[in-house]
GUFI-660145 format. One line per field, with one value per residue (C-alpha): x, y, z; residue in one letter. Coordinates in nm, 2 decimals. Example, Ala and Ser with C-alpha at 12.3 -4.5 7.8 and 13.67 -1.06 7.14 Angstrom:
// GUFI-660145
px: (1.23|1.37) $
py: (-0.45|-0.11) $
pz: (0.78|0.71) $
res: (a|s) $
END
This chain:
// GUFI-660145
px: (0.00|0.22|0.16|-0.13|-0.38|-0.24|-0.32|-0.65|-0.81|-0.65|-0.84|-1.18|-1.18|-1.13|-1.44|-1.74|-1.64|-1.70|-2.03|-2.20|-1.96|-2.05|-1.73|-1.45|-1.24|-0.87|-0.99|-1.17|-0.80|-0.61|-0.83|-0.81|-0.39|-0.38|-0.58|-0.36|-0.03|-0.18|-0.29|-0.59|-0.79|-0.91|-1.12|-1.29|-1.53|-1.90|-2.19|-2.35|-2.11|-2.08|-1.83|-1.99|-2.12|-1.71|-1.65|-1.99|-1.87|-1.50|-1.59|-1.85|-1.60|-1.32|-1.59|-1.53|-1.72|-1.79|-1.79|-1.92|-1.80|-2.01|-1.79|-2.00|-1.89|-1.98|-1.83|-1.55|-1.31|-1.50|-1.75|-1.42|-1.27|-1.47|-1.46|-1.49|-1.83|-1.74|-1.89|-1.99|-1.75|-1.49|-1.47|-1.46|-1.59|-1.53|-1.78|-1.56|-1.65|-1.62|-1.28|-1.29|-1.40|-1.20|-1.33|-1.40|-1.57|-1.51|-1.77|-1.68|-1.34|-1.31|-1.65|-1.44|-1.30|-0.91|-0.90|-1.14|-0.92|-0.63|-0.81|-0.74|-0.33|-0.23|-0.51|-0.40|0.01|0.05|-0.33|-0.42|-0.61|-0.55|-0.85|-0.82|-0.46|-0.54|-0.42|-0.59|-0.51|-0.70|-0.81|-0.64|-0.66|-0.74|-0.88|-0.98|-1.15|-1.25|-1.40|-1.38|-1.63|-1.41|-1.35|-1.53|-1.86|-1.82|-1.93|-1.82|-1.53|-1.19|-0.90|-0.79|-0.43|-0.10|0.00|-0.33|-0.30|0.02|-0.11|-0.33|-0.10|-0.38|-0.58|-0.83|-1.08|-1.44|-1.61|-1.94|-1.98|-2.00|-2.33|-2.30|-2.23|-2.48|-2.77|-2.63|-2.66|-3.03|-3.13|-2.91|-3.05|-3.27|-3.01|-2.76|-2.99|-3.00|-2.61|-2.53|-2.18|-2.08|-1.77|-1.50|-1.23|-1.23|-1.05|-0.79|-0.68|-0.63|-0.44|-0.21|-0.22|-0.04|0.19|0.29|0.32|0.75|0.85|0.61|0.73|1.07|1.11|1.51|1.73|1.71|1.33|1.39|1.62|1.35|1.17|1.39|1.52|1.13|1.08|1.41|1.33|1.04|1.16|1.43|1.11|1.15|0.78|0.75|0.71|0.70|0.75|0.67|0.86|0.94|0.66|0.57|0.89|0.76|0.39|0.50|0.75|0.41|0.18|0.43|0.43|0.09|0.01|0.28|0.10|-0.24|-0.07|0.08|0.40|0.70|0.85|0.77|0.92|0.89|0.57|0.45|0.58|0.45|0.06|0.06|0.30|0.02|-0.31|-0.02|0.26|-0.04|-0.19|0.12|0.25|0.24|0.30|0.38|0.22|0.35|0.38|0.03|-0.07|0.06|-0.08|0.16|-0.05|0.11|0.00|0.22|0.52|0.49|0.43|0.69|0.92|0.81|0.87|1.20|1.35|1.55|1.38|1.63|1.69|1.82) $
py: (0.00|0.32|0.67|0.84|0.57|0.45|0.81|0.81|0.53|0.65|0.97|0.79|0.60|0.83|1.05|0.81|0.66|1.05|1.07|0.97|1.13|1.45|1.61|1.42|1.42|1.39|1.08|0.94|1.01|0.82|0.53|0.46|0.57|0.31|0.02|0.10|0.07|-0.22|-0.14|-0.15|0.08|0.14|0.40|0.58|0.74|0.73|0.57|0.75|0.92|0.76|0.47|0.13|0.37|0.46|0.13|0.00|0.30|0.21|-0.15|-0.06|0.16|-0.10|-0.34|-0.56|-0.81|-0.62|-0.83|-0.73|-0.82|-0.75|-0.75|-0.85|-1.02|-1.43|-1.38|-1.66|-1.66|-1.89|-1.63|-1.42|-1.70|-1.95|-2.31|-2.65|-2.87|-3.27|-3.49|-3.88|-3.96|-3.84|-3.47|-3.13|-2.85|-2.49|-2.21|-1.90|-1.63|-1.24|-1.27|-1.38|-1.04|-0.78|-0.50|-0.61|-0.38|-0.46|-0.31|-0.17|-0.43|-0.30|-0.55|-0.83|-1.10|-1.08|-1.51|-1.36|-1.08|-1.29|-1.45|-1.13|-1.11|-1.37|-1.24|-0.86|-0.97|-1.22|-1.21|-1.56|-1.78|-2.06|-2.35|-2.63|-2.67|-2.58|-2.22|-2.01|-1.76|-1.42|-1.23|-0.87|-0.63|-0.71|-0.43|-0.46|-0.16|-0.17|0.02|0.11|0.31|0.58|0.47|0.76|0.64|0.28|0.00|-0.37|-0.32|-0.54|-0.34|-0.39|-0.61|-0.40|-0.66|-0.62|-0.24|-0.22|-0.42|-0.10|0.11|0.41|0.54|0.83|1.01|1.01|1.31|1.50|1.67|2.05|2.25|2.30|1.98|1.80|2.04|1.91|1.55|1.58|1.77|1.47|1.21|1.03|1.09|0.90|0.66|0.54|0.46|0.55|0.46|0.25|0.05|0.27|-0.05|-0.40|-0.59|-0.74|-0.36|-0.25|-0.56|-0.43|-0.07|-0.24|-0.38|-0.14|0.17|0.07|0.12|0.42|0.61|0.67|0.75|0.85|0.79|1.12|1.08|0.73|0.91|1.17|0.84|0.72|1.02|1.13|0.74|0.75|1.06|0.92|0.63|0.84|1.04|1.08|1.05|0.74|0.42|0.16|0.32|0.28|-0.01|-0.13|-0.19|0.18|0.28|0.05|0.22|0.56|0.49|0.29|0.61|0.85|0.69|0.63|1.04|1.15|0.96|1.10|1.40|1.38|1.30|1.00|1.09|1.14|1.44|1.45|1.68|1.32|1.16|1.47|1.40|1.06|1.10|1.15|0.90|0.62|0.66|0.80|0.50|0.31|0.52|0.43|0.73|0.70|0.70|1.05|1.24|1.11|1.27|1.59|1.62|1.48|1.26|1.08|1.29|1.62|1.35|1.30|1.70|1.77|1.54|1.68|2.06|1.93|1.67|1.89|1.84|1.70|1.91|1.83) $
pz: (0.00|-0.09|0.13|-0.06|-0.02|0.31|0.48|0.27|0.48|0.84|0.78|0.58|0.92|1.16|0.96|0.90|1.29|1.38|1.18|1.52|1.77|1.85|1.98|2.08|1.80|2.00|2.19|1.88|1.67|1.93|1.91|1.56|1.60|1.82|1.62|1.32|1.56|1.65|2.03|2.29|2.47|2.80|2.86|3.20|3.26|3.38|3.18|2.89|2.74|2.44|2.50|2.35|2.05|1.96|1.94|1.75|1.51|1.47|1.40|1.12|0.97|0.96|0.81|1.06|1.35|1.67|2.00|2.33|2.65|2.98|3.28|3.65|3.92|3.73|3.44|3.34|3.14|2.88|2.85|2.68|2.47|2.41|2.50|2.32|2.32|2.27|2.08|2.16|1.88|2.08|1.82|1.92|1.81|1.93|2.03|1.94|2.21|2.16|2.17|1.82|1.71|1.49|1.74|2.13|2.33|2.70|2.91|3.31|3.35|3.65|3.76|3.62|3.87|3.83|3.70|3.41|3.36|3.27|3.03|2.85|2.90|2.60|2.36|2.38|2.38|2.16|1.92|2.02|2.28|2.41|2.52|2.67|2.53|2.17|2.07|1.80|1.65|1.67|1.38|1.22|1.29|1.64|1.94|2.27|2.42|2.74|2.97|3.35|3.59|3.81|4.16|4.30|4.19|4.12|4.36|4.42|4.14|4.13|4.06|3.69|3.74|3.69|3.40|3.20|3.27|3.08|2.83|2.71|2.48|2.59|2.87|2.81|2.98|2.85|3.03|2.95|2.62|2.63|2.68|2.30|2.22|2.43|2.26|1.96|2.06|2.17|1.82|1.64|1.87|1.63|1.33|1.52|1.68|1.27|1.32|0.95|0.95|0.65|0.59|0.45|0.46|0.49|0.77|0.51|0.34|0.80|0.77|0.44|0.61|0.93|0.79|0.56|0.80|0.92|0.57|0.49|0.76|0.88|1.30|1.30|1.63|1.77|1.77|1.94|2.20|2.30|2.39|2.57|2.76|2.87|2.97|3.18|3.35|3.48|3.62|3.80|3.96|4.33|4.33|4.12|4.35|3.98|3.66|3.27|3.11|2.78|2.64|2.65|2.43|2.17|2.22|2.18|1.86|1.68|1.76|1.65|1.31|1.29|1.38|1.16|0.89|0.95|0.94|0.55|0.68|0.58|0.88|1.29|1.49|1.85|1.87|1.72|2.05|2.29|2.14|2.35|2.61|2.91|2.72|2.69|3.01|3.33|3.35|3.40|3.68|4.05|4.27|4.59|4.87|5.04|4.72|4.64|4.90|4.83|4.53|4.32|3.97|3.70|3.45|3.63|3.62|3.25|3.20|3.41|3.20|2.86|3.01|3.15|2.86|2.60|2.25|1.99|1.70|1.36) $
res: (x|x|x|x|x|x|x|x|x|x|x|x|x|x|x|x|x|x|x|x|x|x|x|x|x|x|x|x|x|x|x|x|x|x|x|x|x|x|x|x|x|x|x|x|x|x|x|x|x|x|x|x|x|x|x|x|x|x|x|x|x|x|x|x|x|x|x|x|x|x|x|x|x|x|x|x|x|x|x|x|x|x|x|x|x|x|x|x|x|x|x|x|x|x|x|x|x|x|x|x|x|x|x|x|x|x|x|x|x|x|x|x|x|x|x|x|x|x|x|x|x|x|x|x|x|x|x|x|x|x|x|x|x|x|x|x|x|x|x|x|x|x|x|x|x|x|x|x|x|x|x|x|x|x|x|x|x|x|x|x|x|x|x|x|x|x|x|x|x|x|x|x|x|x|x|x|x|x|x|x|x|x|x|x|x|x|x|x|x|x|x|x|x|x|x|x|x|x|x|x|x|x|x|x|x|x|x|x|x|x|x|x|x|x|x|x|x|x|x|x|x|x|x|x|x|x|x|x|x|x|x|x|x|x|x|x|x|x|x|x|x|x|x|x|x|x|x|x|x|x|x|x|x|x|x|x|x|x|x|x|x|x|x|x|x|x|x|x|x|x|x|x|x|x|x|x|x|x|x|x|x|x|x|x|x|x|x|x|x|x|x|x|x|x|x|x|x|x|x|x|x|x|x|x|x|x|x|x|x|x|x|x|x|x) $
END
């Protein structure tokens, strides 16, 4: 797929998936960055504000199979993958769950037992599942975004486990629309009740994008230093108790070339870096406990680091 077209269908995306997103546009650009660089989502925030219809929208756009996931208290992890039904013949045959989808949206995780939980750790690392001993491969692209209910108003919820959290290249905040864009959503209430998105891709040309982005844009080491540097300087926090790790390097260099492509561009700079730093770094950061209590979040460490970290310059 050469440049032209590849940018063409980032931005076709990103517009019909808006058709029925009043507002929003940042959060709803790093979604679809992060399903072209090949990542998940978790978002928070509180009900209503327009999370399972993002993800309904992105998965009609792509042309792909949406799969929902309700997380309560009984849910198992066969409910998520699937399991095998036997046969007096001594066959098997498998019931693919939701995880099967192209697009799994992952409603209030945060209700989810942490054994059902894990069920989700090989599926969003490695895009397969295993079942009773047989592995299968999950289909491409491949997005989990799930959801959580903020602690402040959430009841009877599990904490989401530190290895699953890291497994989410993003974290953003859904919050209420504006005054003007809520009036908005009332008069376009029946309009988007329709849900008139139509497929602007299929599954197999996300796949070809993919796959095609490394050699369609160049990142160049002094980007990949600013990385690094802004990832080191957190870790050195005096405040941080457990800090970013690899895996968020690797994040933050896919996004950047992903943005830079949306953006008509062969090649990332850092401001490409700087658009994800907080939505892929704060939700990985454990503060501790006395600088937590001073005041001290994980999103001021990482704007502290991009206001301290020099900038590389050509």
């Amino acid at each position: 797929m050469d440049f032209d077209k590849a940018r063409e269908l980032i931005k076709a995306v990103l517009s019909e998936t808006s058709k029925v997103i009043v507002g929003k546009r940042s959060q709803l650009e790093t979604i679809v960055c992060a399903l072209f660089s090949e990542g998940h989502v978790l978002i928070e925030g509180p009900p209503g504000t327009g999370k399972t219809l993002t993800a309904r929208a992105l998965a009609r756009a792509l042309g792909g199979e949406f799969g929902r996931i309700q997380g309560h208290p009984d849910i198992l992890p066969s409910d998520i993958t699937g399991f095998h039904i036997y046969q007096l013949d001594g066959t098997r045959r498998l019931v693919r769950g939701p995880i099967f989808s192209h697009i799994v949206f992952f409603d209030e995780l945060n209700r989810t037992p942490t054994r059902s939980q894990a069920a989700l750790l090989e599926a969003m690392e490695e895009r397969q599942v295993t079942i009773d001993g047989v592995t299968y491969e999950l289909r491409r692209p491949f997005m989990i975004i799930a959801t959580q209910i903020p602690l402040p108003i959430a009841q009877g919820v599990y904490p989401v486990i530190e290895t699953l959290r890291d497994r989410f290249m993003v974290s953003i905040e859904s919050e209420y629309s504006t005054p003007e864009e809520e009036y908005e959503i009332v008069v376009r209430s029946d309009e988007i009740a329709e849900f008139n998105v139509e497929p602007v891709a299929t599954p197999e040309e996300a796949g070809e994008l993919i796959e095609s982005i490394p050699k369609l844009v160049h990142v160049s080491d002094r980007v990949v230093k600013y990385i690094v540097d802004l990832l080191t300087y957190i870790r050195r926090h005096e405040a941080v108790d457990f800090g970013p790790g690899h895996r968020v390097a690797i994040a933050l260099y896919r996004l950047a070339r992903v943005h830079a492509l949306l953006e008509g561009r062969d090649y990332a700079i850092p401001d490409d870096v700087k658009r994800f730093m907080v939505e892929a770094i704060a939700h990985r950061l454990w503060i501790k406990p006395d600088y937590e209590a001073e005041g001290v979040t994980a999103r001021k460490v990482v704007e502290e680091a991009l206001e301290s970290v020099v900038v590389p310059k050509e």
